[in-house]
The first five atom37 places (N, CA, C, CB, O) and aatype in JSON, in Angstrom:
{
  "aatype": [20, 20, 20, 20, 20, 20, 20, 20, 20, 20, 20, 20, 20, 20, 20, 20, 20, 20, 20, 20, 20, 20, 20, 20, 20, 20, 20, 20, 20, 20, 20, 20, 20, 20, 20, 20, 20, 20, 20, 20, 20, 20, 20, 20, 20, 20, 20, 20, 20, 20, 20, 20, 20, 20, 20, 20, 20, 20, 20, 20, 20, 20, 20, 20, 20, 20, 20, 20, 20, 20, 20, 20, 20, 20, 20, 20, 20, 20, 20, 20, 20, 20, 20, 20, 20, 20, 20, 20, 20, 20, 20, 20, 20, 20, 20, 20, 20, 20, 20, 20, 20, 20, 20, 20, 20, 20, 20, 20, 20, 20, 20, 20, 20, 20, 20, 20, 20, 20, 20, 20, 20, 20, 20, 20, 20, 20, 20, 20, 20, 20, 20, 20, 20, 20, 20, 20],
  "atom_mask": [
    [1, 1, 1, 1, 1],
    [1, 1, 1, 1, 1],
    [1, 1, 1, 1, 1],
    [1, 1, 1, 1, 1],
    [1, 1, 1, 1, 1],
    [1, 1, 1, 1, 1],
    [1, 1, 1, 1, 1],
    [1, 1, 1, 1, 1],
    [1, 1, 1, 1, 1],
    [1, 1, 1, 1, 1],
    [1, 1, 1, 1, 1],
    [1, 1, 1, 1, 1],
    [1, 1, 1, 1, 1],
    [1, 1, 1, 1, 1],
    [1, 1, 1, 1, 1],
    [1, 1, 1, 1, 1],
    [1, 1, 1, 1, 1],
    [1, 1, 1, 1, 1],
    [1, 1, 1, 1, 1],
    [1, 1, 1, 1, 1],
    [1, 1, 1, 1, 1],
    [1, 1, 1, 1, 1],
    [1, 1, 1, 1, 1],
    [1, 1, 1, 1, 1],
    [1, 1, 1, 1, 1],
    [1, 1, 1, 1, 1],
    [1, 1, 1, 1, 1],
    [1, 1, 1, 1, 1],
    [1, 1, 1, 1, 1],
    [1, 1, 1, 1, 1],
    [1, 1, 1, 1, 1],
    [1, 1, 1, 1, 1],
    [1, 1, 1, 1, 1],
    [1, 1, 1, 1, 1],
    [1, 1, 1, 1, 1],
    [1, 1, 1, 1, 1],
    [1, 1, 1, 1, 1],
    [1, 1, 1, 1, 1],
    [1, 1, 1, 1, 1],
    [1, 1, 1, 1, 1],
    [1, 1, 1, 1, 1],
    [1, 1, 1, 1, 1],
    [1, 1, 1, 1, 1],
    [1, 1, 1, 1, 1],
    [1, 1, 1, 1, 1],
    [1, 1, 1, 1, 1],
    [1, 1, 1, 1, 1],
    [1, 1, 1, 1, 1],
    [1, 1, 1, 1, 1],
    [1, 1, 1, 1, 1],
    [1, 1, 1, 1, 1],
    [1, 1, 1, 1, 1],
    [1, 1, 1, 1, 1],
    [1, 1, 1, 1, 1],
    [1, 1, 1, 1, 1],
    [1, 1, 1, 1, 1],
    [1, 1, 1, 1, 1],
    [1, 1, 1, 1, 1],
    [1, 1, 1, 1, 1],
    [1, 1, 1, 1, 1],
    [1, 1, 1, 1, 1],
    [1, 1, 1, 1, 1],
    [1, 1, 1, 1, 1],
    [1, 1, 1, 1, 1],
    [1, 1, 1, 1, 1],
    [1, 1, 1, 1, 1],
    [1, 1, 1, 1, 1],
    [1, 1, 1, 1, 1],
    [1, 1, 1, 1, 1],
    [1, 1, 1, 1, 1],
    [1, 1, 1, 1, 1],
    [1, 1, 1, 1, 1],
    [1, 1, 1, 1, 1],
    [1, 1, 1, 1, 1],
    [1, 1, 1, 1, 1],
    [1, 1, 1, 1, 1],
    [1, 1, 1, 1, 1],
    [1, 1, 1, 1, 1],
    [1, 1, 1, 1, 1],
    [1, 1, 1, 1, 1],
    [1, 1, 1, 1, 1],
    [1, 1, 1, 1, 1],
    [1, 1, 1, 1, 1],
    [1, 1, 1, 1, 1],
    [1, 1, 1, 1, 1],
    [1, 1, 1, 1, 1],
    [1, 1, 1, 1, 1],
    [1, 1, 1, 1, 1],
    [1, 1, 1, 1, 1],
    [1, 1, 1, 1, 1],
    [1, 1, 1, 1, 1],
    [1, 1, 1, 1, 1],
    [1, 1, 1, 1, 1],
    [1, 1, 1, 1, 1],
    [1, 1, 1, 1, 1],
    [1, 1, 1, 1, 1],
    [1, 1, 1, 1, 1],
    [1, 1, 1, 1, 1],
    [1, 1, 1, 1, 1],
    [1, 1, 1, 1, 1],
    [1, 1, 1, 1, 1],
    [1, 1, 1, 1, 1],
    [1, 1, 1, 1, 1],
    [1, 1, 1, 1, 1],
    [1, 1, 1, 1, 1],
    [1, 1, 1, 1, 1],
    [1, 1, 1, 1, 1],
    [1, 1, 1, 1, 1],
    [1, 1, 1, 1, 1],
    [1, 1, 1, 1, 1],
    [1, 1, 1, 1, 1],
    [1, 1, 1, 1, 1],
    [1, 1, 1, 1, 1],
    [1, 1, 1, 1, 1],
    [1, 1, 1, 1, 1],
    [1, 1, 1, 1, 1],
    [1, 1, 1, 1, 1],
    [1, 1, 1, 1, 1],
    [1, 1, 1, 1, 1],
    [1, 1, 1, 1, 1],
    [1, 1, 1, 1, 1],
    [1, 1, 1, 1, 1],
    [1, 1, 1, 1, 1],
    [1, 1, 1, 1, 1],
    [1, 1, 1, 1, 1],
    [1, 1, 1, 1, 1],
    [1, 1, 1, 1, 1],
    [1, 1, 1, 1, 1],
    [1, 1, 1, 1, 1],
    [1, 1, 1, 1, 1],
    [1, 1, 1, 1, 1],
    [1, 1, 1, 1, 1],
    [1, 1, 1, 1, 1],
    [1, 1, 1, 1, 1],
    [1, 1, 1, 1, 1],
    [1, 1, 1, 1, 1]
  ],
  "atom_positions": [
    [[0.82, -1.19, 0.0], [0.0, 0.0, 0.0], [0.86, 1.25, 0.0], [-0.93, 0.0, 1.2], [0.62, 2.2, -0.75]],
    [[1.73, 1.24, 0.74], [2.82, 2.48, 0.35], [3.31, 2.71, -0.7], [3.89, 2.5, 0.91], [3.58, 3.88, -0.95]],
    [[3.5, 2.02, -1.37], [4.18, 1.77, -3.06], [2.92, 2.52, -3.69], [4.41, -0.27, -3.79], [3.31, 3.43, -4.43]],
    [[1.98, 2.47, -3.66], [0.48, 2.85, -3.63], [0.7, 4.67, -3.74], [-0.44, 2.19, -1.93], [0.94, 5.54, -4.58]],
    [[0.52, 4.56, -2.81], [0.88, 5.89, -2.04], [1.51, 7.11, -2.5], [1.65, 5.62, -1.13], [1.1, 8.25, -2.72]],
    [[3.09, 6.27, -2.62], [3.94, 6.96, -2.73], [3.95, 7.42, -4.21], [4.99, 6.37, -2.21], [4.53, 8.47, -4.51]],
    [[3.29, 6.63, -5.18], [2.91, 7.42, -6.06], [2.21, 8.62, -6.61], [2.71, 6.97, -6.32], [2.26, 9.3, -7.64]],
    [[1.42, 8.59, -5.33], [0.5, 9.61, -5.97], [0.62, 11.23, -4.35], [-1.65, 8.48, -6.26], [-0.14, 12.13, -3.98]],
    [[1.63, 10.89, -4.05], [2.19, 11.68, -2.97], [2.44, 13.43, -3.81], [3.84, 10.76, -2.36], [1.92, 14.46, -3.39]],
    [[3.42, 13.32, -5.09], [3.53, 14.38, -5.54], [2.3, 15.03, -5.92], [4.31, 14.29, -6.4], [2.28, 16.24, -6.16]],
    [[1.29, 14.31, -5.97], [-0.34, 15.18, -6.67], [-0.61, 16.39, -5.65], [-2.13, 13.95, -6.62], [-0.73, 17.59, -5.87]],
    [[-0.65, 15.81, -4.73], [-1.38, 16.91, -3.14], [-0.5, 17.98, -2.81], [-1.48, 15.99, -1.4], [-0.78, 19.03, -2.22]],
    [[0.86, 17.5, -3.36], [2.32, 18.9, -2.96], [1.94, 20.7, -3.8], [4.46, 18.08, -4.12], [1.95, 21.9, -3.55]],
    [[1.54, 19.34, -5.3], [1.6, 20.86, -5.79], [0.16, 21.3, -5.94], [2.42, 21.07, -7.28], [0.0, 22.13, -6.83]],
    [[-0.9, 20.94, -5.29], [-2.35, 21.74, -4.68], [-2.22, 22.74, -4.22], [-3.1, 21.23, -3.67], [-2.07, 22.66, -3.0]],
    [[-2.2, 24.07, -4.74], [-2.02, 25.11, -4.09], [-3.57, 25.5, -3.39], [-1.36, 26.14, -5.09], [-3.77, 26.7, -3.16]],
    [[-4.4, 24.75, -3.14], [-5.48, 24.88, -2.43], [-5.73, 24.25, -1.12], [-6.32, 24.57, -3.14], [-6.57, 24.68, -0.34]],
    [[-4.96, 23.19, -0.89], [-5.19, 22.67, 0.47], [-3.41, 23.21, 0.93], [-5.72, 20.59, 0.53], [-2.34, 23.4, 0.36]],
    [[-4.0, 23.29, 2.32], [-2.4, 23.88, 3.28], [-2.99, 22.84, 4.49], [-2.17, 26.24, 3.95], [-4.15, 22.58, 4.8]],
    [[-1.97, 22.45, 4.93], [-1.8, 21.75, 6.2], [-0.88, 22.51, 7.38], [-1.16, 20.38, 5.83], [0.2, 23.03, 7.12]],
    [[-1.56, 22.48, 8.89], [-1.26, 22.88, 9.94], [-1.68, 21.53, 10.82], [-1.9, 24.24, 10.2], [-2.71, 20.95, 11.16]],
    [[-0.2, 21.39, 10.98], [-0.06, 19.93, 12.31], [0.18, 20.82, 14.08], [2.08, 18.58, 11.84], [1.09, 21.46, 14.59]],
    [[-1.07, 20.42, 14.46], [-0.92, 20.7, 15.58], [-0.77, 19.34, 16.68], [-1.97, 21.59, 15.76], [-1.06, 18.16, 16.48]],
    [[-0.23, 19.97, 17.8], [-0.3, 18.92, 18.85], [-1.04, 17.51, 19.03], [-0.67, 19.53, 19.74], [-1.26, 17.32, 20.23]],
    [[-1.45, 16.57, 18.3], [-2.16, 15.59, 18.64], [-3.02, 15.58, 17.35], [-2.83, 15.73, 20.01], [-3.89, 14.71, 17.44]],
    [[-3.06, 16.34, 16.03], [-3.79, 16.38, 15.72], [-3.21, 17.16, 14.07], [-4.63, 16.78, 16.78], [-2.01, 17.34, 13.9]],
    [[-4.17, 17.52, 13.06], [-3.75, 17.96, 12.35], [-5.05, 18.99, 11.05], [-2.89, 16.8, 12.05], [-5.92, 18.15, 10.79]],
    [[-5.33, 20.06, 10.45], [-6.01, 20.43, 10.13], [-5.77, 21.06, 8.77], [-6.35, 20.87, 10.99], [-4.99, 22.01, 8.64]],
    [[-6.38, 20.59, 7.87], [-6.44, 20.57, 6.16], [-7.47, 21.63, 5.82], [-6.98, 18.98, 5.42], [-8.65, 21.43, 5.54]],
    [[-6.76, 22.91, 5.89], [-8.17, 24.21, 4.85], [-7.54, 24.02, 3.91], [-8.48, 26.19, 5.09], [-6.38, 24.2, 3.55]],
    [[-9.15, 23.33, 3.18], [-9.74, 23.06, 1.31], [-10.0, 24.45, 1.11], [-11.49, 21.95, 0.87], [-10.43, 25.07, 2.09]],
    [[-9.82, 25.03, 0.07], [-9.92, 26.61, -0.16], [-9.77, 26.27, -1.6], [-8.69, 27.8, 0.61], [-9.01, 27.1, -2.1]],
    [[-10.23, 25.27, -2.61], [-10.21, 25.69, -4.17], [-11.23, 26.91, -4.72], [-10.63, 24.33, -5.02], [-11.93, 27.62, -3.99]],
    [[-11.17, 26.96, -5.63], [-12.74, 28.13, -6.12], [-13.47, 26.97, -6.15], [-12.88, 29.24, -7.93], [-14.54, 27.01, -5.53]],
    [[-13.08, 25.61, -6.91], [-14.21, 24.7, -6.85], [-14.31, 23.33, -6.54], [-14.68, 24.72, -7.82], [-14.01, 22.51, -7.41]],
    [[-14.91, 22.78, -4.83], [-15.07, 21.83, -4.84], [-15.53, 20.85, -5.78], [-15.42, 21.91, -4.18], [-16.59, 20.86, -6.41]],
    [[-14.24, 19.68, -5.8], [-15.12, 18.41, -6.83], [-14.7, 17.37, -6.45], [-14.94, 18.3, -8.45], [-14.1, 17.3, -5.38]],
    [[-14.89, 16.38, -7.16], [-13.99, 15.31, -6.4], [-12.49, 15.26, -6.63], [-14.47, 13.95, -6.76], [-11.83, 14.68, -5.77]],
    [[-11.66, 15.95, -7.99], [-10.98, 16.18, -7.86], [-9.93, 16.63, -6.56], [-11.31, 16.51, -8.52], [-8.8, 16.28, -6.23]],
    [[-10.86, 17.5, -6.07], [-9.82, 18.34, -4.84], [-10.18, 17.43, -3.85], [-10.17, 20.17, -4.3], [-9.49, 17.65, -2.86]],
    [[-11.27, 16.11, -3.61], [-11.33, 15.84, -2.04], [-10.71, 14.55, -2.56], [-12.95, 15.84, -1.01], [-11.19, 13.6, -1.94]],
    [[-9.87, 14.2, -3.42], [-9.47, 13.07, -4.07], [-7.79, 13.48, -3.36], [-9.84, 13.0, -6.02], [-7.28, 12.54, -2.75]],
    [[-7.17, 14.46, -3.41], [-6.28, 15.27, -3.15], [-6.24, 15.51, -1.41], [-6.58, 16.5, -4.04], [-5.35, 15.24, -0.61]],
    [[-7.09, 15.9, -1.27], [-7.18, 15.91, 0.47], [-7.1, 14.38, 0.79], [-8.82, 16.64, 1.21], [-6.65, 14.21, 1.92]],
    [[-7.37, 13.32, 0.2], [-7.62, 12.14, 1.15], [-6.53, 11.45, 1.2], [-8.7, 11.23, 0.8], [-6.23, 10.59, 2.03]],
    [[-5.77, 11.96, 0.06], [-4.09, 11.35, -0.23], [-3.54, 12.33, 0.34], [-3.39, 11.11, -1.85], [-2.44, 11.78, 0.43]],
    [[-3.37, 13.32, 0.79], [-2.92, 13.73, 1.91], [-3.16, 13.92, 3.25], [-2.72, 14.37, 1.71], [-2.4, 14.59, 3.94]],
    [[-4.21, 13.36, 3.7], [-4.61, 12.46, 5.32], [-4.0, 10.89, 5.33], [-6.64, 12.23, 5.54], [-3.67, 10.29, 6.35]],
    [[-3.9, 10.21, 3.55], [-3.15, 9.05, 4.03], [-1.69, 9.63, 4.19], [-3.24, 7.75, 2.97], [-1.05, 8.89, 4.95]],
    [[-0.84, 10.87, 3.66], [0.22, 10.9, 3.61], [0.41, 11.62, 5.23], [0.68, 11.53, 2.26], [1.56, 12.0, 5.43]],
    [[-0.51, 11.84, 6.34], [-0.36, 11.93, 7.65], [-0.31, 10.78, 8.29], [-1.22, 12.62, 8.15], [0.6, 10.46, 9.05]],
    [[-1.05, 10.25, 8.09], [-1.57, 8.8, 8.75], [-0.4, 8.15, 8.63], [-2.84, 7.91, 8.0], [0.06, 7.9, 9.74]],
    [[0.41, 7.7, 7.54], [1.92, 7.47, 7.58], [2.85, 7.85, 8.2], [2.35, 7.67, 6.81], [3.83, 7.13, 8.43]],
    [[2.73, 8.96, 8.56], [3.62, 9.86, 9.3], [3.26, 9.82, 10.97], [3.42, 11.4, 8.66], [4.19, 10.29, 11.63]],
    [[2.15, 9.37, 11.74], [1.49, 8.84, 12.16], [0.56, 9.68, 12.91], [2.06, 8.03, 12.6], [0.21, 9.7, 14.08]],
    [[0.27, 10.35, 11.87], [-0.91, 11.56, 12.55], [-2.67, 10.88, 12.38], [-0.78, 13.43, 11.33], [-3.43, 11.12, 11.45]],
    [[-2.83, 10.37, 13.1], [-4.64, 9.97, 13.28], [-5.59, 10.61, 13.12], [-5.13, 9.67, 14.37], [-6.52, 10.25, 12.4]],
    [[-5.56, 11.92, 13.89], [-6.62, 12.35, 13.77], [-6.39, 13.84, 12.82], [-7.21, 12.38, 15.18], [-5.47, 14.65, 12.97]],
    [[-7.33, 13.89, 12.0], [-7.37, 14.92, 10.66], [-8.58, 15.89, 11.2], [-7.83, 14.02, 8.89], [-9.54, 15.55, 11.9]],
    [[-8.32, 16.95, 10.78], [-9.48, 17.89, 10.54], [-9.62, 18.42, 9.34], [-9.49, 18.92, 11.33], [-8.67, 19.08, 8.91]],
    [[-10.64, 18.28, 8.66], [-11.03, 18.85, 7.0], [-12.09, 19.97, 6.94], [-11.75, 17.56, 5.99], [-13.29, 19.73, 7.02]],
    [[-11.46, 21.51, 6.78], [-12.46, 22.27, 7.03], [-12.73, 22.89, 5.73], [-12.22, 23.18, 8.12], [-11.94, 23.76, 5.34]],
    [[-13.92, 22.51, 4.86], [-14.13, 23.1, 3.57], [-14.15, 24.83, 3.89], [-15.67, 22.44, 2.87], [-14.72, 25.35, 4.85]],
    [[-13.52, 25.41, 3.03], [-13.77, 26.71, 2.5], [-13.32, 27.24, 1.12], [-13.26, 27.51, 3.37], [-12.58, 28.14, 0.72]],
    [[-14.28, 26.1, 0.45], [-14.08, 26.2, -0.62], [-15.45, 27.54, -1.64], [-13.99, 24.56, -0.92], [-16.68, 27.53, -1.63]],
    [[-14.86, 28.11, -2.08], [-15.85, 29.47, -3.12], [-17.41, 28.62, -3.82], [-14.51, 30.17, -5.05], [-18.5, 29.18, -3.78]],
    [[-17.19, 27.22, -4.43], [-17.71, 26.61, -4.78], [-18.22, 25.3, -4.34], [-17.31, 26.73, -5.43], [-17.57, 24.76, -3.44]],
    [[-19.1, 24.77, -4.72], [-19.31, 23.18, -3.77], [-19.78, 22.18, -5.21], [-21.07, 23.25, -2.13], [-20.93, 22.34, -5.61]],
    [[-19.04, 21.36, -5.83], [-19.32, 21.09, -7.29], [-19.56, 19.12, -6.94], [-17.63, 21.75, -8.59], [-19.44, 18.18, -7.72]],
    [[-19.84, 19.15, -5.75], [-20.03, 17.32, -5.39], [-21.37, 17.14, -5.19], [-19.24, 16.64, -3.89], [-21.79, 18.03, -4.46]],
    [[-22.64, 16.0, -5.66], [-23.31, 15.11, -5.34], [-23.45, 14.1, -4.7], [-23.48, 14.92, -5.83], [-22.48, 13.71, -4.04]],
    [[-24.34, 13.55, -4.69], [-24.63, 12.27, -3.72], [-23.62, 11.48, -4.23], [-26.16, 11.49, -3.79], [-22.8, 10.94, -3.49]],
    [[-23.62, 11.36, -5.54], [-23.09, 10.31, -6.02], [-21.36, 10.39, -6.5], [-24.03, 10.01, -7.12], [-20.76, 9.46, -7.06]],
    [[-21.08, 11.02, -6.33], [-19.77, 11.59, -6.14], [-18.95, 10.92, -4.39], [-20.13, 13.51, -6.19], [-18.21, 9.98, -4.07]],
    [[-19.58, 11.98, -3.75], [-19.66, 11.86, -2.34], [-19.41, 10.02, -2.14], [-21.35, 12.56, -1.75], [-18.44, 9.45, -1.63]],
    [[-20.55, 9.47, -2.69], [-20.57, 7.99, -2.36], [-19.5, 7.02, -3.01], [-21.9, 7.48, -2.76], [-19.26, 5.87, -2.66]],
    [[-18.86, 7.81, -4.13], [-17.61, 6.74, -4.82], [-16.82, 7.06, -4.07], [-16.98, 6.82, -6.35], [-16.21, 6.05, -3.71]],
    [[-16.15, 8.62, -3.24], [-15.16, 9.03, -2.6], [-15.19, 8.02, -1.62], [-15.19, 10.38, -2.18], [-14.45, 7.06, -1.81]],
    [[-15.95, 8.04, -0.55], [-16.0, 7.28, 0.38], [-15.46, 5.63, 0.11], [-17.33, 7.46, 0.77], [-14.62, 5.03, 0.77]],
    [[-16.18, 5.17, -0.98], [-16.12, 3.9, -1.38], [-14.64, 3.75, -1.29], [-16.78, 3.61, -2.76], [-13.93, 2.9, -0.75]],
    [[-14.3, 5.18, -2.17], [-12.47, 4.43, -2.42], [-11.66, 4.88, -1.57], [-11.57, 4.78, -3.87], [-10.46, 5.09, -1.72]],
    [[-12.44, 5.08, -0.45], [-11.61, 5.44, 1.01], [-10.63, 3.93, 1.35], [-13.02, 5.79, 2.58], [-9.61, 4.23, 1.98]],
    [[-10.72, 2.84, 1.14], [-10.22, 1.57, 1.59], [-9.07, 1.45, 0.61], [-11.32, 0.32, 1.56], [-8.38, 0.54, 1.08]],
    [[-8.62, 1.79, -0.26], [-7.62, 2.03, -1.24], [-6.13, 2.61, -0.72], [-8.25, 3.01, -2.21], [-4.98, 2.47, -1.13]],
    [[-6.69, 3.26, 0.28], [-5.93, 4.24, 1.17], [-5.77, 4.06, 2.5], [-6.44, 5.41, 1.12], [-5.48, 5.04, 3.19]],
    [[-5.92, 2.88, 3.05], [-5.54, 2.32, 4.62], [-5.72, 3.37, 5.25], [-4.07, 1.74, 5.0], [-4.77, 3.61, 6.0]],
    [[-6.96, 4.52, 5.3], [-7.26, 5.13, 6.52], [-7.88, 4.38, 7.69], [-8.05, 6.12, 6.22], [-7.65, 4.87, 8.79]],
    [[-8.5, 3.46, 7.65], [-9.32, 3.03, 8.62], [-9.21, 3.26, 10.02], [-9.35, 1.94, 8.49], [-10.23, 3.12, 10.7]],
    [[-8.35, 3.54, 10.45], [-7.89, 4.14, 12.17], [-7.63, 5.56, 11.78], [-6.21, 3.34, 13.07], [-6.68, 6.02, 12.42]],
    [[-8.24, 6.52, 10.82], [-8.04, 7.89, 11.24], [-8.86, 8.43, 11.6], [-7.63, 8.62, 10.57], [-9.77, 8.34, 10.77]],
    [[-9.27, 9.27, 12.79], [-10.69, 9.65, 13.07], [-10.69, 10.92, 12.22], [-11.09, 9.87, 14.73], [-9.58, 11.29, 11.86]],
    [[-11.74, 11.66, 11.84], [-11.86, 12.48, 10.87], [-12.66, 13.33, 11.27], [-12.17, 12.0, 9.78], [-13.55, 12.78, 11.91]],
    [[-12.81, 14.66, 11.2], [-13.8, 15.61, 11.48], [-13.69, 16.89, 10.49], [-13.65, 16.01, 12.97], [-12.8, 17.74, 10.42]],
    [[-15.34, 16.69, 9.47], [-15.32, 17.47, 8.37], [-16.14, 18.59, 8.79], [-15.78, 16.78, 7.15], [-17.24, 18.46, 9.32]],
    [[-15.51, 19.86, 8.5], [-16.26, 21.0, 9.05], [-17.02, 22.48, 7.86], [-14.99, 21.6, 10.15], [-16.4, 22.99, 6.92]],
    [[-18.06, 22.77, 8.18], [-18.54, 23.55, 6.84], [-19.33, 24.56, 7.64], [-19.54, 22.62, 5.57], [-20.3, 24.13, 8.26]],
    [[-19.12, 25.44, 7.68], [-20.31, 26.66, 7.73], [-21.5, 26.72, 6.85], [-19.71, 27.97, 7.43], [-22.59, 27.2, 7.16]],
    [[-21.23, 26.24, 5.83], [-22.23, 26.31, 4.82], [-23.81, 24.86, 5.81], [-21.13, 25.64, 2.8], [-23.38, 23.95, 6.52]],
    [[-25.04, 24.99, 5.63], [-25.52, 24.48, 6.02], [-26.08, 23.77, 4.64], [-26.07, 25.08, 6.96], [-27.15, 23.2, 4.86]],
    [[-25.67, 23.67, 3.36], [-25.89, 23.15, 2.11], [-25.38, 21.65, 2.29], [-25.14, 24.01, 0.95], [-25.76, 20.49, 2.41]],
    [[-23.82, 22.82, 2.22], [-22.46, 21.47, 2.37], [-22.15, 20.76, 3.32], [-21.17, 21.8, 2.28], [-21.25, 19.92, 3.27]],
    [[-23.18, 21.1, 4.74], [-23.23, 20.54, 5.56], [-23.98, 19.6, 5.55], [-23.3, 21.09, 6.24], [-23.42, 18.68, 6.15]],
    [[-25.15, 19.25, 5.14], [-25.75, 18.36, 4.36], [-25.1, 17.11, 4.01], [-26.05, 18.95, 3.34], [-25.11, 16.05, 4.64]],
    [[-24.53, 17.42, 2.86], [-23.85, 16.27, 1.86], [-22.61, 16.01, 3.07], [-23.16, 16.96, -0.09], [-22.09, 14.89, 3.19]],
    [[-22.33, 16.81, 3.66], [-21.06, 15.89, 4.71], [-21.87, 15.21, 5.5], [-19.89, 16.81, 5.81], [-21.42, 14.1, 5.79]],
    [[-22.94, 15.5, 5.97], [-23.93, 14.21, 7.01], [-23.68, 13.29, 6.4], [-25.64, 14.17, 7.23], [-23.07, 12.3, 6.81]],
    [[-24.18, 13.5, 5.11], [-24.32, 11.95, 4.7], [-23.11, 11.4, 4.06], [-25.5, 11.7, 3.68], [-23.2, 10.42, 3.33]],
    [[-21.8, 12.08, 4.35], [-20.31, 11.1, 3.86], [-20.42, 10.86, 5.15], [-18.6, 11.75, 3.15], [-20.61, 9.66, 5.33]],
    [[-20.38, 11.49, 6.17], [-20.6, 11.02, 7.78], [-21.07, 9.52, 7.56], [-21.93, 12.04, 8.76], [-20.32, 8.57, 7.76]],
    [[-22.51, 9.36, 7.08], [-23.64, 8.25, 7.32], [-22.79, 7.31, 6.3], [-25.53, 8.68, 6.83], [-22.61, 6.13, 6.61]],
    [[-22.44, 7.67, 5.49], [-22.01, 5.95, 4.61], [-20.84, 5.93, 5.09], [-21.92, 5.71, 2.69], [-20.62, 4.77, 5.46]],
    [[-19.56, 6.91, 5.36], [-18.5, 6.2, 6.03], [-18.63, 5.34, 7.37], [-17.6, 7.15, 6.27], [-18.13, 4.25, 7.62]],
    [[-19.44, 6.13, 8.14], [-19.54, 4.97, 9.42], [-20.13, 4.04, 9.35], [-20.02, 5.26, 10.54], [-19.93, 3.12, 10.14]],
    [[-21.27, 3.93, 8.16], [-21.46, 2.12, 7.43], [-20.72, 1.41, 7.07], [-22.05, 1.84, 6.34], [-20.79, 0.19, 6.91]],
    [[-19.51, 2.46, 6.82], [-18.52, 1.45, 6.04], [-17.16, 1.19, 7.04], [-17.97, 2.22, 4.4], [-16.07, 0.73, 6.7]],
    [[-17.59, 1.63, 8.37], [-16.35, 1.44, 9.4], [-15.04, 2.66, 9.47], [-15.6, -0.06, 8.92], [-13.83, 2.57, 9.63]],
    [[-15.88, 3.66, 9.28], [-14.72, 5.24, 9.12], [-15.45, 6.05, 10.28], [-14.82, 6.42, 7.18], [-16.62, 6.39, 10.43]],
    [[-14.37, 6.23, 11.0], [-14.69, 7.4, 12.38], [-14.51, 8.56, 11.78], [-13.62, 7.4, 13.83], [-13.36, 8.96, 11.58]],
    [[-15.82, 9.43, 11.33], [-16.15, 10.32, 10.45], [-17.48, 11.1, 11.4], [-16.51, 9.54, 8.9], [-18.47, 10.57, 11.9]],
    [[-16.99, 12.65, 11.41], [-17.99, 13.12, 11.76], [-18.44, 14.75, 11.35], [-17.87, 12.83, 13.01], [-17.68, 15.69, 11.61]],
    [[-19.59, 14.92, 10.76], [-19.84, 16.07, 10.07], [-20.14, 16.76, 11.47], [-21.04, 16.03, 8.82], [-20.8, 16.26, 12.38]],
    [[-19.27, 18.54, 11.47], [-19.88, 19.85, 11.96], [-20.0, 20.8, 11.28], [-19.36, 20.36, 12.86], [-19.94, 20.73, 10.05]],
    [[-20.24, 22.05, 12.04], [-20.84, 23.18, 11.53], [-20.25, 24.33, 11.92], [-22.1, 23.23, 11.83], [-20.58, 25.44, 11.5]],
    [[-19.02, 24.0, 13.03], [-18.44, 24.81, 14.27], [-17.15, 24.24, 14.25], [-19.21, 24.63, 15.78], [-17.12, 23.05, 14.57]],
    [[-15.93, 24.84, 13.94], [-14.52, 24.67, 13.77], [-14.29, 24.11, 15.39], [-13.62, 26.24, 13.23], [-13.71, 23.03, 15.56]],
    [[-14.88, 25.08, 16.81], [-14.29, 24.47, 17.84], [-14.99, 23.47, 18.54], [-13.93, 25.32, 18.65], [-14.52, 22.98, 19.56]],
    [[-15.98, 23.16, 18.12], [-16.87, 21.78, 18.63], [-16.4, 20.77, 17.61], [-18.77, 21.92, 18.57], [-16.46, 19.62, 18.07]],
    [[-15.95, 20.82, 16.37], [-15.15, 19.22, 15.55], [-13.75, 19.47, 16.28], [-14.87, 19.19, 13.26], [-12.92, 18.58, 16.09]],
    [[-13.41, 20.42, 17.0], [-11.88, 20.32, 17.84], [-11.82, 19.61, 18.46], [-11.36, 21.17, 18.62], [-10.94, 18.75, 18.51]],
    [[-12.9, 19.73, 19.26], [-13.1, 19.05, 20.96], [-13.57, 17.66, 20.86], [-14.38, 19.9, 22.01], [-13.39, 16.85, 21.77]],
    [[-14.16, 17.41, 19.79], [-14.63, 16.22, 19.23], [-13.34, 15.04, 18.48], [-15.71, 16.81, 18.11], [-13.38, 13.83, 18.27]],
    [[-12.53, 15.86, 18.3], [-11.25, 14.79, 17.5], [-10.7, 14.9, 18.54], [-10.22, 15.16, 16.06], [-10.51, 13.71, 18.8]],
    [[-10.29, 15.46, 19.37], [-9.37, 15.48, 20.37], [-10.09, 14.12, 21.35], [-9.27, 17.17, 21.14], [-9.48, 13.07, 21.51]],
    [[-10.92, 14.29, 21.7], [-11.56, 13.67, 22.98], [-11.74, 12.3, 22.45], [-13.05, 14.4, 23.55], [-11.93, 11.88, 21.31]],
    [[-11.6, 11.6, 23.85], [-10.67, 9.75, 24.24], [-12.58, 9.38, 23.83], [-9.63, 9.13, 26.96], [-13.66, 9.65, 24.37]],
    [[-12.21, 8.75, 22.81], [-13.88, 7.39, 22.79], [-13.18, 6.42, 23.59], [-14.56, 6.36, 20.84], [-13.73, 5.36, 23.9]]
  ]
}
């Protein structure tokens, strides 16, 4: 799976839309393209596996993206090809002001934790804090 990986490691470097800030225990990905697609959350997820390697667990994904260009059905292949990528022990907390895009993250919320992904949609940058941080 690293061989995997390590291929597609240079894609997410040169994203000049996602920036990563590793904090203490934890780590937080602002998405900022003009336009969400699956493209860009295809890019974020290879760079939560390229933490998870490094051995950072818990991710924070806070859309602030200009645009929101994903469907149901979009949404539902991402997830699908979440197992491609040996996240399965990263807990995840996706965060949106938007109450649209908050929506469609419920429901990557609802099929990832069908599918065994500690995934949880907010609405509030410091309540998905307190929420990745804190011992289940």
């Amino acid at each position: 799976m690293a061989n995997l990986l390590s291929q597609f490691l240079p894609i997410f470097r040169k994203s000049e839309f996602t920036s990563v800030c590793e904090e203490p225990g934890y780590a937080i990905l602002s998405l900022s393209p003009p336009e969400m697609n699956s493209s860009e959350v295809f890019c974020a997820i290879q760079k939560v596996a390229g933490l998870r390697l490094r051995g950072c667990k818990k991710v924070l994904l806070h859309d602030r993206a200009k645009n929101w260009k994903l469907d149901t059905a979009s949404i539902l292949s991402l997830i699908e090809n979440l197992r491609w990528f040996d996240v399965f022990d990263v807990k995840a907390a996706l965060v949106s002001e938007d109450l649209q895009r908050l929506s469609d993250l419920r429901f990557a919320e609802t099929v990832g934790f069908n599918r065994g992904y500690e995934i949880q949609a907010f609405n509030n940058l410091e309540v998905a804090k307190n929420w990745l941080l804190s011992e289940d």
